[in-house]
N, C-alpha and C positions, 0 to 999 in steps of 0.2 A: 789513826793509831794502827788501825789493820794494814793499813801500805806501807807504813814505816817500818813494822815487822816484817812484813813478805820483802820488801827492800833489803831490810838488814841481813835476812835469811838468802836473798839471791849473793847478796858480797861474801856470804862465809860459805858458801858453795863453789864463788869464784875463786875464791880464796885458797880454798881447799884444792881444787884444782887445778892452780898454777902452781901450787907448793907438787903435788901430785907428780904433774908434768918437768919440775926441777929434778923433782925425785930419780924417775926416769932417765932422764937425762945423763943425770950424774951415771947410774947404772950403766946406761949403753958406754958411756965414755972409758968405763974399768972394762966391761965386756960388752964390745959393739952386737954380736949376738947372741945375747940374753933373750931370746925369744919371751919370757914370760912381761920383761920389759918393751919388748916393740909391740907386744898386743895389747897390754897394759896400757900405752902409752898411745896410741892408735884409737881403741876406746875410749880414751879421755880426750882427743882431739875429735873425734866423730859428736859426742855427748855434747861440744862448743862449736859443733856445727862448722868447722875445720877440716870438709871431708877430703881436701887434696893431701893436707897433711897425715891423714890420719891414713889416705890410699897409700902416701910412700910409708910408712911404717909397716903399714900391711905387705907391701912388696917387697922389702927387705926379707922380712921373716919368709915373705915364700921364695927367696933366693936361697934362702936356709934351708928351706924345707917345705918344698913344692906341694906336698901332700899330706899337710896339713890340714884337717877338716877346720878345725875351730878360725884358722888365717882366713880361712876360703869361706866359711859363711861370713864371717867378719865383713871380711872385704866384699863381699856379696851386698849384706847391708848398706853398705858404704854407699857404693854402684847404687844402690837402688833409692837413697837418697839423696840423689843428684838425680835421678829421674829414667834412670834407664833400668826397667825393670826387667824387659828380658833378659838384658847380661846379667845382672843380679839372679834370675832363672839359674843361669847356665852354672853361677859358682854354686849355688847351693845343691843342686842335682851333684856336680863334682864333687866336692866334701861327702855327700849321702854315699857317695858310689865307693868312697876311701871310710868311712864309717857310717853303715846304716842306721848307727843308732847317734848319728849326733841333732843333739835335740834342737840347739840352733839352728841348725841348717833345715830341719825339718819343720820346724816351726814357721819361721822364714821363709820360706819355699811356698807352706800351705797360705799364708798370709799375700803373699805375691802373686800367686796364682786368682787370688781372692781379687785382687786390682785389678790384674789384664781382662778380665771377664764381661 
């Protein structure tokens, strides 16, 4: 009975977030840079463990807007769950150095730091 719950609760999760990801979609297609849409949508491919999809999202928006902290630890994370933690390093330092006080990226950073050790 308990797996058919956690079952049923994984599909309306998935559920949720391909309606999510249509969402999205539709949006970039009215305005291709909606930024709030490509990180949006970025995080929700990251979340399905989709991180090449979710890196071009993230690259878009920093063709938008290179300095960007929240893109930049974003895609930091990304990078670092594919396995390369010192570039993941390197974006979150970036983002810190464009907003000292972004809490992602510092967060992120301290956690990173925490693995190469």
């Amino acid at each position: 009975h308990r797996d058919l719950h956690l079952s049923l609760r994984r599909q309306r999760q998935m559920c949720i977030r391909d309606r999510a990801l249509a969402m999205y979609d539709r949006a970039l297609n009215l305005q291709p840079k909606n930024m709030n849409a490509l990180i949006n949508k970025g995080s929700v491919l990251h979340t399905l463990e989709k991180y090449s999809e979710a890196l071009s999202c993230y690259n878009i928006a920093l063709n938008i807007d290179k300095n960007n902290p929240i893109v930049l630890a974003y895609k930091g994370l990304c990078i670092g769950e594919t396995g390369n933690i010192r570039l993941a390093i390197k974006y979150f330092k970036k983002a810190l150095s464009i907003d000292n006080e972004c809490e992602l990226a510092e967060i992120s950073l301290a956690t990173a730091k925490g693995i190469t050790k």
